[in-house]
FILO-309773 format. One record per residue (C-alpha): residue number from 0; residue in one letter; chain; x, y, z. Coordinates in Angstrom, 1 decimal, decimal comma. Example, Ala and Ser with C-alpha at 12.3 -4.5 7.8 and 13.67 -1.06 7.14 Angstrom:
2
nr|rest|kette|east|north|up
0|A|A|12,3|-4,5|7,8
1|S|A|13,7|-1,1|7,1
END
This chain:
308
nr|rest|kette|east|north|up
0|X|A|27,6|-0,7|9,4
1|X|A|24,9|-1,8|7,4
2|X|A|23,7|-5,4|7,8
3|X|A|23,7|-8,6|5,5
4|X|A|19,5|-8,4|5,8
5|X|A|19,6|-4,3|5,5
6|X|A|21,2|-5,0|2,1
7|X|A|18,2|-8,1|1,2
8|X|A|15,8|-5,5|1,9
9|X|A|14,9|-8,6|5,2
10|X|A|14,1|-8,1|8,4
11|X|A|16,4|-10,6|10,6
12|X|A|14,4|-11,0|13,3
13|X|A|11,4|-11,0|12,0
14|X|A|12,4|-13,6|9,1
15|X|A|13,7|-15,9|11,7
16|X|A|10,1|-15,7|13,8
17|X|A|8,4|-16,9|10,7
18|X|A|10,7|-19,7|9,8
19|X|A|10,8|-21,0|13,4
20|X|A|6,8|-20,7|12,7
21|X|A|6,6|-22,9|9,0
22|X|A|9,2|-25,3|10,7
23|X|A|6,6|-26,1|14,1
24|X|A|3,8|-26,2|11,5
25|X|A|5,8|-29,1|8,9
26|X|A|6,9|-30,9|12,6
27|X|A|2,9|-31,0|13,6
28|X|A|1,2|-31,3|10,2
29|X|A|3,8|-34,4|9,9
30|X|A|1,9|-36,2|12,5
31|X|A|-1,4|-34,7|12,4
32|X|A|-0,8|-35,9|8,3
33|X|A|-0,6|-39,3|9,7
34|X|A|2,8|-39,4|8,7
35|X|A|1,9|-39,0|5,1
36|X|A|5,5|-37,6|3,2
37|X|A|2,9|-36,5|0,1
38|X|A|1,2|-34,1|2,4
39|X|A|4,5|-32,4|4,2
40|X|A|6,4|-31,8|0,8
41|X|A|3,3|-29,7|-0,6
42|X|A|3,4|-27,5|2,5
43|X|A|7,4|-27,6|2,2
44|X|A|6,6|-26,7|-1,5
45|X|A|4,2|-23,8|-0,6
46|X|A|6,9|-22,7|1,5
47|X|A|9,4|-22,2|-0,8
48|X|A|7,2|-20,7|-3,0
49|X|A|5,6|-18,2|-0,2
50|X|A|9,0|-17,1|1,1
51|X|A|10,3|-16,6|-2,8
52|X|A|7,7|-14,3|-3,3
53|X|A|8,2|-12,5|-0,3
54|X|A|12,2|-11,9|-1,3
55|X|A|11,0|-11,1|-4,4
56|X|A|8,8|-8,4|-2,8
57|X|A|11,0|-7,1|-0,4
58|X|A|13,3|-5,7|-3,3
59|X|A|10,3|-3,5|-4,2
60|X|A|10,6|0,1|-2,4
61|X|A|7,4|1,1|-0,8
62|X|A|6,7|4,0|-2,9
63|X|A|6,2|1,7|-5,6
64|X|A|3,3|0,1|-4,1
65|X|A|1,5|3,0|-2,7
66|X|A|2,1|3,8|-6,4
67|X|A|-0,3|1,0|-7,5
68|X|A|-2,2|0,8|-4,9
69|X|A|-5,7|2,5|-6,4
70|X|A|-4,6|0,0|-9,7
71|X|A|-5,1|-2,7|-7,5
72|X|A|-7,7|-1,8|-5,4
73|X|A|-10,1|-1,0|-8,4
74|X|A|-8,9|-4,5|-10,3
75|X|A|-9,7|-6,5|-7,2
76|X|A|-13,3|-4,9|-6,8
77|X|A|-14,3|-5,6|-10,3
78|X|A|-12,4|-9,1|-10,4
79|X|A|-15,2|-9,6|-7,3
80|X|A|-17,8|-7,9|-9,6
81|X|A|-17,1|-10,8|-12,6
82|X|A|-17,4|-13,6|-9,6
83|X|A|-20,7|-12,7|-8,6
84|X|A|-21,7|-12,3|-12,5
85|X|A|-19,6|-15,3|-13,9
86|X|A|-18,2|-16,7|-10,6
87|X|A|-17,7|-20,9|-10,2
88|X|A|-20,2|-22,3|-7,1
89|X|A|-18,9|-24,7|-5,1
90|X|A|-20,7|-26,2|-1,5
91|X|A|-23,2|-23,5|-2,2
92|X|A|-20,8|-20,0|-2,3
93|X|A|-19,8|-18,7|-5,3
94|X|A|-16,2|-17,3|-5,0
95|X|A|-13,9|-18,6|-7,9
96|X|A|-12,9|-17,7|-11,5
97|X|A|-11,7|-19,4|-13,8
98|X|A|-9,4|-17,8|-16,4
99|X|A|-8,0|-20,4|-18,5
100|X|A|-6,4|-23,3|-16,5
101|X|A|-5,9|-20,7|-13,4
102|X|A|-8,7|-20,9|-10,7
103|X|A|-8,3|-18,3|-8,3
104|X|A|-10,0|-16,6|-5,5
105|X|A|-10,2|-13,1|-6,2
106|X|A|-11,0|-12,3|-2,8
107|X|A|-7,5|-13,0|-0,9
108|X|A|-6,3|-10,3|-3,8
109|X|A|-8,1|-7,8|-1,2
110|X|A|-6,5|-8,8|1,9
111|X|A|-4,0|-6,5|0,6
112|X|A|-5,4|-4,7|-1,7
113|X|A|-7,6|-2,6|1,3
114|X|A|-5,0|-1,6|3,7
115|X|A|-2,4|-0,8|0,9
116|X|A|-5,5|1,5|-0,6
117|X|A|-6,4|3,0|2,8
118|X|A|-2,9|3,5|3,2
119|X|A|-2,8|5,3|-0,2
120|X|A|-5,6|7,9|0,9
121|X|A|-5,0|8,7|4,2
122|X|A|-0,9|8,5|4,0
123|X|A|-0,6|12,0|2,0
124|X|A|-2,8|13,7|3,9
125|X|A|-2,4|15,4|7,6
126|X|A|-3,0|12,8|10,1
127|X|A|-6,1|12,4|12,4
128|X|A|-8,1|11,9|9,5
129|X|A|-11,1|14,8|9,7
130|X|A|-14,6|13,2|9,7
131|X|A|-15,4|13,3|6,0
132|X|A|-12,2|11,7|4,8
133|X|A|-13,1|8,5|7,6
134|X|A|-16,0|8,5|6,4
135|X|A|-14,5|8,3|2,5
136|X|A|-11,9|5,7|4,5
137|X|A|-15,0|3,4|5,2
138|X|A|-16,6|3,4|2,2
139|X|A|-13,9|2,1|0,4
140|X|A|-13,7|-0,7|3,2
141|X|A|-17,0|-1,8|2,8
142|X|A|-17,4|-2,1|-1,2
143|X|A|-15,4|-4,8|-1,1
144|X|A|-16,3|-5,9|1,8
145|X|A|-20,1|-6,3|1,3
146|X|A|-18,6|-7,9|-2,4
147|X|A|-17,0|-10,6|-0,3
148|X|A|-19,9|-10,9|2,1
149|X|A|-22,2|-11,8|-1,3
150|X|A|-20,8|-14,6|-2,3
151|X|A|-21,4|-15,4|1,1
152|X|A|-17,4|-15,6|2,8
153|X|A|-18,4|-13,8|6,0
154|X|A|-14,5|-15,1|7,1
155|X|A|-12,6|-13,5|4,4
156|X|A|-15,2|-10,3|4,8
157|X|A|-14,5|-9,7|8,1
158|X|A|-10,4|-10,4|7,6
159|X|A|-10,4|-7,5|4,9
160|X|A|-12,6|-5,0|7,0
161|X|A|-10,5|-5,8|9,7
162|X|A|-7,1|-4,8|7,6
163|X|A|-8,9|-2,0|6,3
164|X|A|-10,1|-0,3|9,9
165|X|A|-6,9|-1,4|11,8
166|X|A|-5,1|1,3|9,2
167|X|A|-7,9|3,6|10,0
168|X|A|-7,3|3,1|13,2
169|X|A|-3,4|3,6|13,4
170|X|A|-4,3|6,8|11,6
171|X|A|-4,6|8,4|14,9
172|X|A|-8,6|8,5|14,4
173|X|A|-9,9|10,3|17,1
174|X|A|-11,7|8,3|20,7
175|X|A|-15,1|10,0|20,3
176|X|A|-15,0|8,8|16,8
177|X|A|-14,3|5,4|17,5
178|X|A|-16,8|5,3|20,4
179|X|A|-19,6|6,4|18,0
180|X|A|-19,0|3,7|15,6
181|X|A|-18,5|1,0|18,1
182|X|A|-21,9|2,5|19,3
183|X|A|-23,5|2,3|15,5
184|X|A|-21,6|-1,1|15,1
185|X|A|-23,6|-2,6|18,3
186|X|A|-26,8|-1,2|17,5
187|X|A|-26,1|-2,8|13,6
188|X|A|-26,1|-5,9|15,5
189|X|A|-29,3|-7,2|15,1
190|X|A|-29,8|-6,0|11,2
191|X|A|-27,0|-8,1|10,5
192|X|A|-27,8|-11,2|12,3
193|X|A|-31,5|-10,9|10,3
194|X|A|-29,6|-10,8|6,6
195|X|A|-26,9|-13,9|7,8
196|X|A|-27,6|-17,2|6,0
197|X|A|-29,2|-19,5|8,8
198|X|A|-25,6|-21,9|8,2
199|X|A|-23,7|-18,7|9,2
200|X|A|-25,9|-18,0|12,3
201|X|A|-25,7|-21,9|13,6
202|X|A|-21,9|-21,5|13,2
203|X|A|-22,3|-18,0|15,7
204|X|A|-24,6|-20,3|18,4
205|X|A|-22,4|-23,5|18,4
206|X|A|-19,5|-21,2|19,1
207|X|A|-21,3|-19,7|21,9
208|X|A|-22,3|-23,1|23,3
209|X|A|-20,9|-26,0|21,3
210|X|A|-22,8|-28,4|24,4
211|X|A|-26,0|-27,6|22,9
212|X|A|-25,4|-30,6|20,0
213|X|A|-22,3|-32,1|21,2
214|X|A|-22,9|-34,7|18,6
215|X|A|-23,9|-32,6|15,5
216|X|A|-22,7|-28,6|15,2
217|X|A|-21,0|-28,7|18,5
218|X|A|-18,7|-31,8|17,7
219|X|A|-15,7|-30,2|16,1
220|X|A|-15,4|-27,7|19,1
221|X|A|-16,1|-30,2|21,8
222|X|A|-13,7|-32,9|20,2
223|X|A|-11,2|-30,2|19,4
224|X|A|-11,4|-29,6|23,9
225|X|A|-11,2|-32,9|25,0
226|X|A|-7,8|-33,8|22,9
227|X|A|-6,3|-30,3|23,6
228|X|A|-7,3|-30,8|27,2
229|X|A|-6,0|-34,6|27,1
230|X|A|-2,7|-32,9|26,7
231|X|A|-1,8|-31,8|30,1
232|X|A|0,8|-29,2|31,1
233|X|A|3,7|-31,2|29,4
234|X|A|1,7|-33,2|26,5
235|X|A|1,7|-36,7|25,2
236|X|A|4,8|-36,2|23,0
237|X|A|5,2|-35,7|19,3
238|X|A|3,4|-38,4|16,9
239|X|A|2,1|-39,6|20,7
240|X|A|-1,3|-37,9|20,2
241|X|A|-4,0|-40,6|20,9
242|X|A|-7,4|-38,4|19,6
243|X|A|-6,5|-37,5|16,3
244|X|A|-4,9|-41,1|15,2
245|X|A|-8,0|-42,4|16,1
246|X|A|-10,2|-40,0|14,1
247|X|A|-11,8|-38,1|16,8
248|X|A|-10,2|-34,4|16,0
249|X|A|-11,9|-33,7|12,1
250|X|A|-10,0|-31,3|9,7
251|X|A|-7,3|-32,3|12,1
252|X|A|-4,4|-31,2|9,1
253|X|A|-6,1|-27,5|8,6
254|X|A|-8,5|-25,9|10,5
255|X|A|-8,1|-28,4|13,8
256|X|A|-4,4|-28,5|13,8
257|X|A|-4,1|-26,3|17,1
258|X|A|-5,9|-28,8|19,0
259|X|A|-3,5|-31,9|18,1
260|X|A|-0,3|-29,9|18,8
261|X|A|-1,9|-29,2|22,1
262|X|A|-2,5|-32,8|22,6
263|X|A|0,9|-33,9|21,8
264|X|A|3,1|-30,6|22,9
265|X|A|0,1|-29,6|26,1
266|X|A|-0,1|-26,3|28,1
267|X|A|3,7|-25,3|27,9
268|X|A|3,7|-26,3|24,1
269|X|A|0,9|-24,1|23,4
270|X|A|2,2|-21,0|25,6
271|X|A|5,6|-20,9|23,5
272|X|A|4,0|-21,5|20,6
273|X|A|1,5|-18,5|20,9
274|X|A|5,0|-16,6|22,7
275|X|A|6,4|-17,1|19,1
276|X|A|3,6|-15,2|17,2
277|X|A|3,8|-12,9|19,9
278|X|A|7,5|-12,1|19,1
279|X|A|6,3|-11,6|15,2
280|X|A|3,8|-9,6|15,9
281|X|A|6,1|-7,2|18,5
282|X|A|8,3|-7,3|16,1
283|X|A|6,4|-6,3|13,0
284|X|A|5,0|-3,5|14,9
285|X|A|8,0|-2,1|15,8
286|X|A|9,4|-1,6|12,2
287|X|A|5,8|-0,3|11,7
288|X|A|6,7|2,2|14,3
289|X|A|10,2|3,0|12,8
290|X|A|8,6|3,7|9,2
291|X|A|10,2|6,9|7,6
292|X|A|6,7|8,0|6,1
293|X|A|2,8|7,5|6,9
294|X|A|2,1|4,9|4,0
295|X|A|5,1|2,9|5,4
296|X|A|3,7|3,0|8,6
297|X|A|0,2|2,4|7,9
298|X|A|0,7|-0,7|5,9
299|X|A|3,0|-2,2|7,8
300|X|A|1,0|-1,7|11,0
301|X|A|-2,4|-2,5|9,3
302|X|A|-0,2|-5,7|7,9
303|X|A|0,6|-7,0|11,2
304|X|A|-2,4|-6,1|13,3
305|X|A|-4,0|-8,3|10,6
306|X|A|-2,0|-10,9|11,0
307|X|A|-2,5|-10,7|14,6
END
């Protein structure tokens, strides 16, 4: 019998992964907020409006996006086009527009954009890929990627070549194939560390040794240890957690949350909390792997691997 979700076009358990996920994040960003109501009902709005638009969404059939995939592929590279020409700088990177009262990035437009178009070229043809169409494959990867790169966003760059060469990948590309380019990638190495911006390359050697200037580039990372460390195996309990009420953990409501839900929730917190995007993932890969059709499966695995 066909299921209440089957008829929503919703995965069950896959929809109750992500809601178990947005209701942890409100219970931590609550306390991390400083108990702040403003902050928690913007998230709880952003919610609504993020799980809205993926019901919405879901009542699309897939055809219909591999459809209107090249559309948006080619709006998305000239939309990064006009932000390099006509772009809004802000803390030195230009990578808004402004059309009317909307600001937007146009670059999160090609998170998806790239593995529905990779999708779109390699889903109608006989998989492995043969050389010349991977090659095609990574072309269109790296237009917008190097776009992306420009303004500079190394982040966002990397998160769109990523979804881009994870559908590559799922294509069934062949090993000697993939051992060649992780051979080209390595020797690349040192060409791209020469064009980073010296910001981008301090960011790469505080990562690598954050003790180096534990009270300048390496704070964040060593503050972010101590408190997730201060947590134990069982944690110092919900709205309990010591470093970031005193202002010790910075960003401590975005980029820095992890490290006060290990304080409060510690090591056993933290493992069911990474076993919960681990059932997501699992489970987004495995109605990758039931897809009736290779654009189906590609996206849907490129999706997920991304997310992962």
């Amino acid at each position: 019998m066909t299921s209440p979700w089957h008829k929503l076009h919703l995965d069950g358990p896959l929809l109750a992964g992500l809601l178990l996920l947005a209701c942890v994040s409100l219970l931590v960003l609550y306390s991390a907020g400083g108990q702040d109501m403003q902050l928690l009902w913007r998230q709880v709005l952003r919610f609504g409006l993020a799980f809205g638009l993926m019901f919405v969404l879901a009542q699309i059939p897939p055809y219909r996006y591999q459809q209107i995939a090249p559309l948006l592929f080619g709006v998305g590279v000239l939309l990064l086009i006009a932000v390099l020409l006509f772009g809004d700088i802000a803390k030195g990177a230009q990578r808004w527009l402004q059309v009317g009262g909307l600001r937007f990035q146009p670059s999160e437009i090609l998170k998806l954009a790239v593995p529905l178009m990779v999708a779109w070229y390699l889903g109608n043809k006989p998989l492995p890929p043969s050389l010349l169409r991977a090659l095609v494959t990574l072309t269109l990867i790296a237009v917008p990627t190097g776009l992306v790169a420009k303004q500079p966003d190394m982040g966002t760059a990397l998160l769109i070549a990523s979804a881009g060469l994870f559908v590559l990948l799922l294509s069934g590309l062949r090993w000697r194939v993939i051992g060649g380019a992780a051979l080209l990638a390595a020797a690349a190495v040192p060409l791209v560390w020469r064009v980073m911006h010296e910001y981008q390359r301090q960011r790469v050697l505080t990562f690598l040794n954050p003790e180096h200037d534990p009270l300048g580039a390496g704070y964040h990372i060593m503050q972010s240890t101590i408190a997730i460390g201060s947590g134990g195996v069982f944690g110092k309990g919900w709205l309990d957690g010591t470093q970031s009420y005193l202002d010790f953990i910075p960003e401590r409501t975005t980029d820095f949350i992890f490290a006060v839900y290990g304080e409060e929730f510690g090591l056993i917190g933290a493992v069911l909390l990474l076993a919960l995007f681990l059932f997501v993932i699992v489970r987004g890969l495995i109605i990758a792997y039931s897809a009736q059709n290779n654009f189906n499966r590609l996206v849907a695995g490129g999706l997920i691997l991304s997310f992962f």
